[in-house]
VEXDRENTI-305858 format. One record per residue: residue number from 1; chain; y negated, z, x negated of N, C-alpha, C, O in turn. Coordinates in nm, 2 decimals. Layout:
NUM,A,Y,Z,X,Y,Z,X,Y,Z,X,Y,Z,X
...
REM end
This chain:
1,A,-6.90,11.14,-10.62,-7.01,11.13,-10.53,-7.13,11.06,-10.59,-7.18,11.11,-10.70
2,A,-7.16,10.97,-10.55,-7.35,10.89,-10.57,-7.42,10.99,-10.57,-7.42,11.09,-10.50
3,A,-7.51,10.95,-10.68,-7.65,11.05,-10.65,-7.78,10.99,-10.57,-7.82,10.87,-10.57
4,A,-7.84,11.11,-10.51,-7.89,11.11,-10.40,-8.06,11.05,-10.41,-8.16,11.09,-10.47
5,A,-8.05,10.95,-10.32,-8.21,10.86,-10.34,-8.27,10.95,-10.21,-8.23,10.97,-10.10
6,A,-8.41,11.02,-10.31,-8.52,11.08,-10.14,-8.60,10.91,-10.11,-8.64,10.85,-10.21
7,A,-8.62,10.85,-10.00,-8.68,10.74,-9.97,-8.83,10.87,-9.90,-8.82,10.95,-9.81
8,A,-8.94,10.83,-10.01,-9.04,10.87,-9.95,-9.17,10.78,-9.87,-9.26,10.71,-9.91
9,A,-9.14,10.81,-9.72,-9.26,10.72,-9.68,-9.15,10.66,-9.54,-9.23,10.60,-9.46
10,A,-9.03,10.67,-9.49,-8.91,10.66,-9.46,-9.03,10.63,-9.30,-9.14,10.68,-9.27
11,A,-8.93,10.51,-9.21,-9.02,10.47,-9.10,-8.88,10.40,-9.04,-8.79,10.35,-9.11
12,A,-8.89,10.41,-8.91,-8.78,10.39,-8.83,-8.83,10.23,-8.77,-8.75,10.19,-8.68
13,A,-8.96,10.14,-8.82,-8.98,10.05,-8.77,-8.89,9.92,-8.87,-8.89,9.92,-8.99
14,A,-8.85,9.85,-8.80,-8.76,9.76,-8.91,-8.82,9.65,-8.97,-8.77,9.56,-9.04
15,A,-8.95,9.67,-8.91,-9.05,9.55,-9.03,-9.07,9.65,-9.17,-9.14,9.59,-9.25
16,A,-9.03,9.74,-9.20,-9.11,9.81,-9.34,-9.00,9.81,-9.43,-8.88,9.79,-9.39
17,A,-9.03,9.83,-9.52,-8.95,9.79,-9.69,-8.93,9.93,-9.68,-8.83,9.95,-9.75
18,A,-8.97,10.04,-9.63,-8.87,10.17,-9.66,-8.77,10.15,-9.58,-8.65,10.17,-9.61
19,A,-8.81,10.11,-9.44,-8.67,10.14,-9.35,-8.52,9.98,-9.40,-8.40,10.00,-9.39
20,A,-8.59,9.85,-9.45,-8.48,9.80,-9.50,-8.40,9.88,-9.66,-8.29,9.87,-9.71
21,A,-8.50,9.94,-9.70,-8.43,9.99,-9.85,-8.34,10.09,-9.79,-8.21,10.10,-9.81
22,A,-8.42,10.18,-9.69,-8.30,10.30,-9.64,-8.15,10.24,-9.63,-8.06,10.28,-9.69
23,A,-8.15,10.12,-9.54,-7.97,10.07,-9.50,-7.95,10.00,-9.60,-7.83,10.00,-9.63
24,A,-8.02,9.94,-9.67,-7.95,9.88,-9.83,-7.86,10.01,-9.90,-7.74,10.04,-9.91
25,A,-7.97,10.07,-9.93,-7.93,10.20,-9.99,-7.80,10.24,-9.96,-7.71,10.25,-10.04
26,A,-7.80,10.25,-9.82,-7.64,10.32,-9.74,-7.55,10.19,-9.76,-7.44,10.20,-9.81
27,A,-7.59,10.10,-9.73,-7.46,9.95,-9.74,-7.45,9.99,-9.92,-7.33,9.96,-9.93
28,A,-7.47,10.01,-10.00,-7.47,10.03,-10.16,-7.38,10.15,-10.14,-7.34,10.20,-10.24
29,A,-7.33,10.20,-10.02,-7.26,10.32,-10.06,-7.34,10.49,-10.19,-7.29,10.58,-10.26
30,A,-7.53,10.44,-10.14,-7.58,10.54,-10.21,-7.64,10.65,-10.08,-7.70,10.63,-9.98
31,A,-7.58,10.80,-10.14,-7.65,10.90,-10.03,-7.78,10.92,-10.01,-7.82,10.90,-10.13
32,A,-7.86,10.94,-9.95,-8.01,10.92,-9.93,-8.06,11.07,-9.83,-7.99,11.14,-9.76
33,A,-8.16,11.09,-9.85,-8.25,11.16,-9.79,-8.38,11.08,-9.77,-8.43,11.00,-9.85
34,A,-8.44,11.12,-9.64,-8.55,11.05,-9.55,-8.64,11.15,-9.55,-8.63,11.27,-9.51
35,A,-8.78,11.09,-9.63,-8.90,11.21,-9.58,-9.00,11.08,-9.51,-9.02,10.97,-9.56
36,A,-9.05,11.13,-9.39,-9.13,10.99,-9.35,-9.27,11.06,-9.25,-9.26,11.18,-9.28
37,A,-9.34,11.04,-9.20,-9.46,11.15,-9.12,-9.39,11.16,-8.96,-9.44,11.25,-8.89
38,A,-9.32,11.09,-8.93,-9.27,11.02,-8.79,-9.10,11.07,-8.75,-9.00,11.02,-8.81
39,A,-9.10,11.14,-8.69,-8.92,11.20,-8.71,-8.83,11.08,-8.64,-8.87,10.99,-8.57
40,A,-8.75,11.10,-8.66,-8.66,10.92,-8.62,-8.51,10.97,-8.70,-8.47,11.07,-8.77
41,A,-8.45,10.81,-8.66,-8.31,10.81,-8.72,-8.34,10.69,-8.79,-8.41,10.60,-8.76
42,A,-8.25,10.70,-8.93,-8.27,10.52,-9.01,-8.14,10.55,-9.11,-8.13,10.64,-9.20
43,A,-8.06,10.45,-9.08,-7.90,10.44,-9.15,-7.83,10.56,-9.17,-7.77,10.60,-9.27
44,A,-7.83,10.61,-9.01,-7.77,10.70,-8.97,-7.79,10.84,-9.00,-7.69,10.91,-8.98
45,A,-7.92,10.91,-9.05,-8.02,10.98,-9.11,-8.07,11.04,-9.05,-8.03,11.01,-8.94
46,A,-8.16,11.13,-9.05,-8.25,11.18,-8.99,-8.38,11.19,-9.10,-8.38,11.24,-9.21
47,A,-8.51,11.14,-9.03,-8.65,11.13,-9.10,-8.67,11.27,-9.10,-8.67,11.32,-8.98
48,A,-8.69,11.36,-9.23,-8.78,11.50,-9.21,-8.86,11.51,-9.22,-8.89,11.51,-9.34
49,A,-8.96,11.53,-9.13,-9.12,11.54,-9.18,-9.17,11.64,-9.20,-9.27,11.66,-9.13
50,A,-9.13,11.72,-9.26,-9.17,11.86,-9.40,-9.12,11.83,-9.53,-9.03,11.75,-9.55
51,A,-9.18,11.87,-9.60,-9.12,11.88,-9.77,-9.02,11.97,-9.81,-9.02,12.06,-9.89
52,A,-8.92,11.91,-9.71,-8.81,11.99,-9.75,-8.77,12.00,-9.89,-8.80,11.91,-9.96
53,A,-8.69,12.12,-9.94,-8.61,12.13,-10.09,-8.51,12.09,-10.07,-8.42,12.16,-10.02
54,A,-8.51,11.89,-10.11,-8.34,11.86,-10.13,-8.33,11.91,-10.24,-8.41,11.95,-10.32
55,A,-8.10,11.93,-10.23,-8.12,11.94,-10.34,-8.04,11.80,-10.39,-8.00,11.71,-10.32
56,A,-8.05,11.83,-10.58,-7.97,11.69,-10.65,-8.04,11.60,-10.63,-7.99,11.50,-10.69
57,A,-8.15,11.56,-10.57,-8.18,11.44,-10.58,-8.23,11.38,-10.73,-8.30,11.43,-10.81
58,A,-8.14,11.19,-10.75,-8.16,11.17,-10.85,-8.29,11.12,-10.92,-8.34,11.15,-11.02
59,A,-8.33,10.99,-10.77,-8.38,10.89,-10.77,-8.55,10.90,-10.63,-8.53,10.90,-10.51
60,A,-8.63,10.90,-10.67,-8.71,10.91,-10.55,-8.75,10.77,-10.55,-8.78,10.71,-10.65
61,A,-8.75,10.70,-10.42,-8.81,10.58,-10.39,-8.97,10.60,-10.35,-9.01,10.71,-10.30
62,A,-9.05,10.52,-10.37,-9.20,10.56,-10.29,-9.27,10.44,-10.21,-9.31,10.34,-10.27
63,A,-9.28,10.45,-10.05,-9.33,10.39,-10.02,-9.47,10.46,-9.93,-9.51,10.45,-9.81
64,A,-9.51,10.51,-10.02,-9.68,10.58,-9.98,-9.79,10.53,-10.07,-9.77,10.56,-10.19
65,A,-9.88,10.48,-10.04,-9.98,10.42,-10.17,-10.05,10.53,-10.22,-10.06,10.65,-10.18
66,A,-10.12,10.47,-10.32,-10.17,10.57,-10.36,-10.27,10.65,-10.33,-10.26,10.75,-10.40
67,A,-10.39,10.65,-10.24,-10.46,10.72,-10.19,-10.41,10.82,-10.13,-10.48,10.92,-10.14
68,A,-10.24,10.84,-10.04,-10.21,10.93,-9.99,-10.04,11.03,-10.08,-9.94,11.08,-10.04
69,A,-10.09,11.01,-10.21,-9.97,11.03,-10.32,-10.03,11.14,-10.38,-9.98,11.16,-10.48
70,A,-10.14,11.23,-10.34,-10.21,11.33,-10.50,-10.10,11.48,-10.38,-10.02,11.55,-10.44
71,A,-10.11,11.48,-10.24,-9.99,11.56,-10.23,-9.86,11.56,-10.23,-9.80,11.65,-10.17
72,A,-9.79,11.46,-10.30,-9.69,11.45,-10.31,-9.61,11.50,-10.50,-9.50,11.54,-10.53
73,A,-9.72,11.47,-10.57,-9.71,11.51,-10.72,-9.63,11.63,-10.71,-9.51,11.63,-10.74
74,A,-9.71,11.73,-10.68,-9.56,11.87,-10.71,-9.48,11.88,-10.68,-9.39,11.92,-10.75
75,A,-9.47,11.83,-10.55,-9.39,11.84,-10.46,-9.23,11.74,-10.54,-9.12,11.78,-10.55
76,A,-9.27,11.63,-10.57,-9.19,11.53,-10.61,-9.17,11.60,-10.75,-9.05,11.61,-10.75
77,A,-9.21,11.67,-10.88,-9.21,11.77,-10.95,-9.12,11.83,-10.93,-9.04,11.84,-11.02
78,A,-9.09,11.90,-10.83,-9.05,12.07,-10.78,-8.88,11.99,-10.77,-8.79,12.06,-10.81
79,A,-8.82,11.86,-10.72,-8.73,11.80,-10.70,-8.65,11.78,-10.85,-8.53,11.80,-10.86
80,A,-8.70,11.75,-10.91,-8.67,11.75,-11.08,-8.59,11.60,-11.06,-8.47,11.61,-11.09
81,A,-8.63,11.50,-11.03,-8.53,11.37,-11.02,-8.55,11.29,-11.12,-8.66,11.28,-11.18
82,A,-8.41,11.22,-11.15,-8.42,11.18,-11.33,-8.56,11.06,-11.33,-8.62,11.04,-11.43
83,A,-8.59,10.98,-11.20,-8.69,10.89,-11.20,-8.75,10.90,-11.07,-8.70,10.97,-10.98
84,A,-8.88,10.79,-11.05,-8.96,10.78,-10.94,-9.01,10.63,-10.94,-9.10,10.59,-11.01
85,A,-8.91,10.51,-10.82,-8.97,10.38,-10.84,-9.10,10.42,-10.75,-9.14,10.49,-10.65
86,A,-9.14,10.32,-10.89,-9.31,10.30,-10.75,-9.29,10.13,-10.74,-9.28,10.04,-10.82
87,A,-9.29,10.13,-10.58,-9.25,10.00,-10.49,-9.39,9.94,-10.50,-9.49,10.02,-10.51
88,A,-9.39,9.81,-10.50,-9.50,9.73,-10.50,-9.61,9.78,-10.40,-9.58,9.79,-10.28
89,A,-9.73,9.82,-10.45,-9.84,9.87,-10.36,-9.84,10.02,-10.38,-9.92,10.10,-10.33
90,A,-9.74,10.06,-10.45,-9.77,10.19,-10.47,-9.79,10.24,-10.62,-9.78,10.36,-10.67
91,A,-9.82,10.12,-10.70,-9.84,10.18,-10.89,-9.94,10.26,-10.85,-10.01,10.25,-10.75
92,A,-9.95,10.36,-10.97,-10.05,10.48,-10.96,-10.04,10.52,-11.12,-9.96,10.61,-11.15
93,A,-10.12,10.46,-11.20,-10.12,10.53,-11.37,-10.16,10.69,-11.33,-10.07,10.76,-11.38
94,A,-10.25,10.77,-11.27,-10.24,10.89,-11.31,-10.10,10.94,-11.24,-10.05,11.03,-11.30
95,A,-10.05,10.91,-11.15,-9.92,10.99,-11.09,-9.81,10.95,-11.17,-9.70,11.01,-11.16
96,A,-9.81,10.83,-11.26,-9.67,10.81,-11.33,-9.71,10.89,-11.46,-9.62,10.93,-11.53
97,A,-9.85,10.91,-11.51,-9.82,10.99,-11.63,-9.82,11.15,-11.62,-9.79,11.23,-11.71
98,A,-9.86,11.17,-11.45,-9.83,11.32,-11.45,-9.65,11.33,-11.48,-9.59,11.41,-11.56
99,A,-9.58,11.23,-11.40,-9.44,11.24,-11.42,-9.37,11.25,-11.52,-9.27,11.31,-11.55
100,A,-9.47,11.11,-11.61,-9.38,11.10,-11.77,-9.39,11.30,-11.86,-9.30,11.34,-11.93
101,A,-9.48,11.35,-11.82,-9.51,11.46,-11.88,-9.42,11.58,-11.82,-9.41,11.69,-11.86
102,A,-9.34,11.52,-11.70,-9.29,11.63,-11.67,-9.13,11.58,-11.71,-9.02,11.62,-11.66
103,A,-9.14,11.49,-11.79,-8.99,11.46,-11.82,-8.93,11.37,-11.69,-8.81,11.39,-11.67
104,A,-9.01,11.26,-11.60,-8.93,11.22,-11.52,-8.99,11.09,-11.52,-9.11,11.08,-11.50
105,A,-8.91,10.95,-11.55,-8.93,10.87,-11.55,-8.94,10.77,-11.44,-8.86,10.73,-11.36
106,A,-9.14,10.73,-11.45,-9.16,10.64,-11.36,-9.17,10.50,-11.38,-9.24,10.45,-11.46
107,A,-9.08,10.43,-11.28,-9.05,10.28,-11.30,-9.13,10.19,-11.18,-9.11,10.20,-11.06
108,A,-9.21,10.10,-11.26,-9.27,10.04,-11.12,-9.12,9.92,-11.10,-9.06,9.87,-11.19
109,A,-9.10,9.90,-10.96,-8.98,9.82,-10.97,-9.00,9.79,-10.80,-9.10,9.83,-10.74
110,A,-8.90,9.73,-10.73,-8.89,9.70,-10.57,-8.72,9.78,-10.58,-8.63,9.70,-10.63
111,A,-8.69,9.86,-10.54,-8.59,9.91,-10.53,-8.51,9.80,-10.46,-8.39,9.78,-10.50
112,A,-8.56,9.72,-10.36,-8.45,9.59,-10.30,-8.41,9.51,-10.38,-8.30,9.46,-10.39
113,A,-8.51,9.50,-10.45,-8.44,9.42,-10.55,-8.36,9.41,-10.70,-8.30,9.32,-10.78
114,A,-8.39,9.61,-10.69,-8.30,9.64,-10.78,-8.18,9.65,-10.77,-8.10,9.65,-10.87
115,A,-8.14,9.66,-10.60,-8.00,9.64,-10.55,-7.94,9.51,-10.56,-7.82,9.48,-10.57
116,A,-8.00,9.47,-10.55,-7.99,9.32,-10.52,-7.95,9.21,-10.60,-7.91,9.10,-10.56
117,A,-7.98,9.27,-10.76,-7.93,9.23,-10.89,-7.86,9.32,-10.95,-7.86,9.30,-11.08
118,A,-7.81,9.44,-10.91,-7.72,9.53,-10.94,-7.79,9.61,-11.08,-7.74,9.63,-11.19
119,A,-7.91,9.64,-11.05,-8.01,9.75,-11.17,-8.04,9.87,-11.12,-8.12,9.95,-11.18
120,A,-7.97,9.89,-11.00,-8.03,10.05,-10.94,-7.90,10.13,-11.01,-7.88,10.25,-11.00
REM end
């Protein structure tokens, strides 16, 4: 079994870099969970708009900038995921060093394109 990517920011519109990463993701044969503000379906999914406790998740994607990221810190914390890309438009030095301190490595990177040269 793949370990499991949360796509945070997840949008059922198909102009956004979360909703193309979500079906990359699934065409990559990687399992995913959707947290997005908007309930919907996206690569066969369902968006949850609560903070749910997944569990296992490996990898968190982030497509929320940073002004709307200081409630997601624990929350993304409380998941224990071995990293957190921050997608272009979403670097944030104080939220990647709250992470590095909790033992979870933050990578600024474009998750599509990490698929895309086979680095995810």
């Amino acid at each position: 079994m793949s370990k499991k990517t949360l796509v945070i920011g997840a949008s059922t519109d198909p102009s956004k870099y979360a909703f193309l990463t979500a079906n990359k993701l699934v065409s990559h044969q990687q399992e995913i969970e959707l947290l997005g503000i908007k309930e919907g379906v996206v690569a066969g999914k369902e968006i949850n708009t609560n903070k749910e406790k997944f569990e296992d998740i490996d990898t968190v994607t982030l497509y929320v900038g940073p002004a709307k990221q200081k409630e997601y810190f624990d929350y993304i914390a409380s998941l224990k995921p071995r990293r957190v890309i921050f997608n272009p438009g979403t670097e944030n030095p104080e939220f990647e060093n709250f992470l590095t301190e909790k033992g979870i490595e933050p990578i600024e990177a474009c998750t599509l394109v990490m698929l895309s040269i086979g680095q995810y």
